[in-house]
C-alpha positions in Angstrom: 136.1 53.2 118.0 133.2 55.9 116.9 131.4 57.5 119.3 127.6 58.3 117.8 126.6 62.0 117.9 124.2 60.6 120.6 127.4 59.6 122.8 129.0 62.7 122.2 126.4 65.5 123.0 125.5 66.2 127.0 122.5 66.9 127.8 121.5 69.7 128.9 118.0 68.3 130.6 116.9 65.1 131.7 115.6 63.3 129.1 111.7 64.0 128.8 110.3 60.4 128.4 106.3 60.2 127.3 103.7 59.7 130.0 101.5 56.6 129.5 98.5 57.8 127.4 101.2 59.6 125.1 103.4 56.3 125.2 100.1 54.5 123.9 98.8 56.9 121.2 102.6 57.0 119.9 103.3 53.7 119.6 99.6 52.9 117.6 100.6 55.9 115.7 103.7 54.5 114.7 102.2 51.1 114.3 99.5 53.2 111.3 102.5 54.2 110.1 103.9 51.4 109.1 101.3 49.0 108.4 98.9 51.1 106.2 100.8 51.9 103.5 101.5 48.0 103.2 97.5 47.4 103.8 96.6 50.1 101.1 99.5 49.1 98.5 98.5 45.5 98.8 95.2 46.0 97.7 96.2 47.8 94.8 98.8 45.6 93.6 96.6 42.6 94.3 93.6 44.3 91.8 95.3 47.0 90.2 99.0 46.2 89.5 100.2 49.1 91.0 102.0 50.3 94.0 101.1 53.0 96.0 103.1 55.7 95.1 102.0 54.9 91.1 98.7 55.5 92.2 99.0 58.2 94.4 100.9 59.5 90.7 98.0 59.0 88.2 96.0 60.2 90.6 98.0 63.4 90.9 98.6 64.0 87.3 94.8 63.4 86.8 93.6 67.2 88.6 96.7 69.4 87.4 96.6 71.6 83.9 97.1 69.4 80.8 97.1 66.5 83.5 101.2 67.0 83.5 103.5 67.8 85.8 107.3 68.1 85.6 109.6 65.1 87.5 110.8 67.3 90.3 106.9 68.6 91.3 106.1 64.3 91.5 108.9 64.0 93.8 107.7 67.0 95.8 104.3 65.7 96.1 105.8 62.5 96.8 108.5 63.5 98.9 110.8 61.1 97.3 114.4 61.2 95.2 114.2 62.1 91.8 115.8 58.9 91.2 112.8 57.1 92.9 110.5 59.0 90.9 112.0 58.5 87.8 111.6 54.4 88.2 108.3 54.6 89.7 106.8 56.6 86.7 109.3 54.7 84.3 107.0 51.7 85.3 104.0 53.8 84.6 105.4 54.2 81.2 106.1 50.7 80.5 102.5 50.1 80.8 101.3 52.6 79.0 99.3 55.3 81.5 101.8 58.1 81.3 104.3 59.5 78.9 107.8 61.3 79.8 109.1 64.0 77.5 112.2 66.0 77.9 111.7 69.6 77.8 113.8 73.1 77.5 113.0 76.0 78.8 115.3 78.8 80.2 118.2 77.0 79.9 117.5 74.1 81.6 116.2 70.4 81.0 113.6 68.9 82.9 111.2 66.0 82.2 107.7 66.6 81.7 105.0 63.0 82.8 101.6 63.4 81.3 98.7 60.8 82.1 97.7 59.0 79.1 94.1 58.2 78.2 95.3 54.3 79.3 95.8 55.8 82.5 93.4 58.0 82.8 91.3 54.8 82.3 93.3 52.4 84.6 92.8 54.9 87.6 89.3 55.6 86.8 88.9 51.6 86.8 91.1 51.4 90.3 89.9 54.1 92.3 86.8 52.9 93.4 87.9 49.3 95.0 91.1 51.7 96.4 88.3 54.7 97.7 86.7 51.5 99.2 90.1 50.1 101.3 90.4 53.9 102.6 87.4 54.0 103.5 87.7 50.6 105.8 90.4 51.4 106.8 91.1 54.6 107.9 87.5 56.8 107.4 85.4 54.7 108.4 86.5 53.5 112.2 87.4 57.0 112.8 83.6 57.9 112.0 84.0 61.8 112.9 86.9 62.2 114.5 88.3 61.9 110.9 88.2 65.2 109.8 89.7 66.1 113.0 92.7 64.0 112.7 93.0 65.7 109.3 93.8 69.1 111.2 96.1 67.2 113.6 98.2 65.3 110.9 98.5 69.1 108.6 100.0 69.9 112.0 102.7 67.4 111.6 103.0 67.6 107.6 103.5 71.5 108.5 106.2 70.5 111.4 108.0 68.3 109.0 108.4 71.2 106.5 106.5 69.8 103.4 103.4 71.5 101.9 100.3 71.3 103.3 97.9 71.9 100.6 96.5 68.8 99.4 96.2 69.8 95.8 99.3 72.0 95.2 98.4 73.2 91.6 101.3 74.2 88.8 100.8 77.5 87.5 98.2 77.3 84.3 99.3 77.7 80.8 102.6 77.8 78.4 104.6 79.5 81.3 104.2 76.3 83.6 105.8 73.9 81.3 108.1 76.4 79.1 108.2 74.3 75.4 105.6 72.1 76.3 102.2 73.1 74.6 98.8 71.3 74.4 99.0 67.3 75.1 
């Protein structure tokens, strides 16, 4: 039979359980956690067809350069698989609000998504009912504290190692993209 690495390792201090207030605040954190992402896609499949992450991509490719981005900077903004990505923005295609091309540049292949007018359109059209969830949601209950939490989760983003800028820009122009010029 296995032992789990949890079995095998001794520790080397009592374990450190939370108090009560922290025991509270983590377990409504983790109930956020995984409820609002259900709450907010729900919504937006309900009067958008889309899930989350697709919007959370148009949205994206709407405020870069040439509203484009290459495959691997999606999942980075996402934090997901390139494989998870590529079906995610596959369905994207299928409807019509972005376009994939593959690309070359310095020896390598990488695929380029770009935000079609359709999508440019079809976010434009989504945003504000979605604006108006997040709002209900999240903004509005929190009142001021909001902005505050926003320092507190960066914290956490920063802890989990993944960028903390919220609108990571590509570098501008040809060199971004290598073979890909104007859309």
């Amino acid at each position: 039979m296995l032992k789990s690495s949890v079995d095998e390792q001794e520790p080397e201090e009592p374990f450190d359980r939370l108090g009560k207030e922290e025991r509270r605040v983590w377990i409504n954190l983790a109930k956020v956690l995984l409820t609002l992402p259900g709450a907010l896609e729900s919504q937006l499949l309900r009067d958008a067809d889309l899930t989350l992450l697709g919007y959370m991509i148009l949205a994206r490719l709407s405020v870069v350069p040439e509203e484009s981005l290459r495959m691997s900077e999606i999942a980075e903004m996402a934090n997901g698989s390139l494989p998870r990505i590529s079906h995610a923005v596959a369905r994207l295609e299928d409807r019509g609000w972005v376009t994939r091309k593959v690309c070359t540049g310095q020896g390598r292949r990488f695929t380029i998504a770009t935000l079609t007018d359709a999508g440019r359109a079809h976010l434009a059209a989504s945003s504000p009912a979605h604006v108006a969830n997040v709002r209900r949601l999240v903004v509005d209950p929190l009142g001021d504290d909001f902005l505050r939490l926003g320092d507190a989760v960066e914290r956490i983003v920063g802890n989990l190692g993944l960028p903390t800028e919220v609108l990571k820009r590509p570098k501008a122009g040809p060199a971004a993209h290598p073979g890909v010029g104007h859309h």
